[in-house]
C-alpha positions, 0 to 999 in steps of 0.5 A: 633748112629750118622751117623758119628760115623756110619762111622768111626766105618766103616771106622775101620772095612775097615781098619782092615780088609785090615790090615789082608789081607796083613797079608796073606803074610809070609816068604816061607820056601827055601833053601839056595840061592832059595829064588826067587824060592819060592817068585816065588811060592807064585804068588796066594797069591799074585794075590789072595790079589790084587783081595780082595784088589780091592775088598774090596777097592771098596766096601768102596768107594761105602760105604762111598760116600752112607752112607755120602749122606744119612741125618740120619740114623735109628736103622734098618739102623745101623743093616743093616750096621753091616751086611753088614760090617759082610759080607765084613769081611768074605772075607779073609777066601776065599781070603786064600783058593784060594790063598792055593789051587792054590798052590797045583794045586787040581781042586776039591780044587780050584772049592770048594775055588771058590765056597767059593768066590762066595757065600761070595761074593753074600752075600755080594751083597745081603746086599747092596740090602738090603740097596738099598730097605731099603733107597728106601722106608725110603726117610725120611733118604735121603739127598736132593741131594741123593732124587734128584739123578737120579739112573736109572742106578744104582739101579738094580746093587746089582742084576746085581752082585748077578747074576754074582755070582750066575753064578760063583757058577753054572759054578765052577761046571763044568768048573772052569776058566769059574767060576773064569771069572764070579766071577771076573766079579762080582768083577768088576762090583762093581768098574762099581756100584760105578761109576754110584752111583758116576756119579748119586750124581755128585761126582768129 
């Protein structure tokens, strides 16, 4: 496979799975003249897609500037692209949790529904760190402007996020809000890596 066809297939996969996102979305059930009421009531929902929206758009941006600096690629590195795309896709399961179990304001619900987040999430890190280490000793597979990139700033960042989850999973436990700030921390960390990774291939 082409690095090119590697990306187009990504970019399907990306756009496919934003699709189903918004598809989370469906008519509430009201009576007659209380349909603000109920709009009003699908508030999570509608949070909850916002954040994997920010998510998951993140994370292509990160994907495609990544994989378009790269000057070949290799059958791990496509194997490892599948994973990763594997892991990205699972994200809608606990964007649906979280978003259900908000709505019916269940602690033991809503810390399991976080959890959930969490672990996809760390997954989904641990993947880009796997790719980070697998580029790393492959420099045969770099472009010339990636091997003169400085990444100083950038190449401990999928272990930054993997610890905000891990964090996130240890303080849903006890306290959630406290868990819900470390996994969007993590979240929004990802926008902060693909900004250093920008930063270090003097994107524009």
């Amino acid at each position: 496979m082409t690095k090119n066809r590697l990306l187009a297939f990504s970019d399907g996969v990306f756009a496919i799975l934003i699709t189903i996102l918004v598809l989370e979305f469906t008519v509430p059930q009201f009576q007659t003249g209380h349909l603000l009421t109920a709009m009003i009531k699908q508030w999570p929902i509608l949070v909850a897609y916002i954040v994997s929206y920010f998510y998951v758009g993140t994370l292509w941006l990160f994907h495609h500037d990544y994989f378009q600096a790269l000057k070949s690629i290799d059958r791990r590195l496509n194997l490892i692209n599948l994973l990763m795309l594997f892991s990205i896709t699972l994200i809608n399961y606990p964007m649906a949790l979280v978003a259900e179990t908000i709505s019916r304001e269940n602690n033991n619900d809503i810390r399991i529904a976080f959890i959930a987040y969490a672990v996809i999430a760390l997954f989904i890190s641990g993947t880009f760190h796997i790719l980070y280490r697998y580029t790393g000793k492959h420099p045969d597979l770099k472009s010339a402007q990636m091997k003169q990139a400085d990444f100083s700033k950038s190449r401990f960042d999928p272990l930054i996020s993997m610890s905000l989850y891990v964090l996130a999973i240890i303080s849903s436990l006890f306290l959630v809000p406290l868990g819900a700030i470390f996994l969007l921390a993590g979240i929004g960390f990802h926008f902060v890596a693909y900004l250093h990774l920008s930063n270090a291939l003097g994107q524009k």
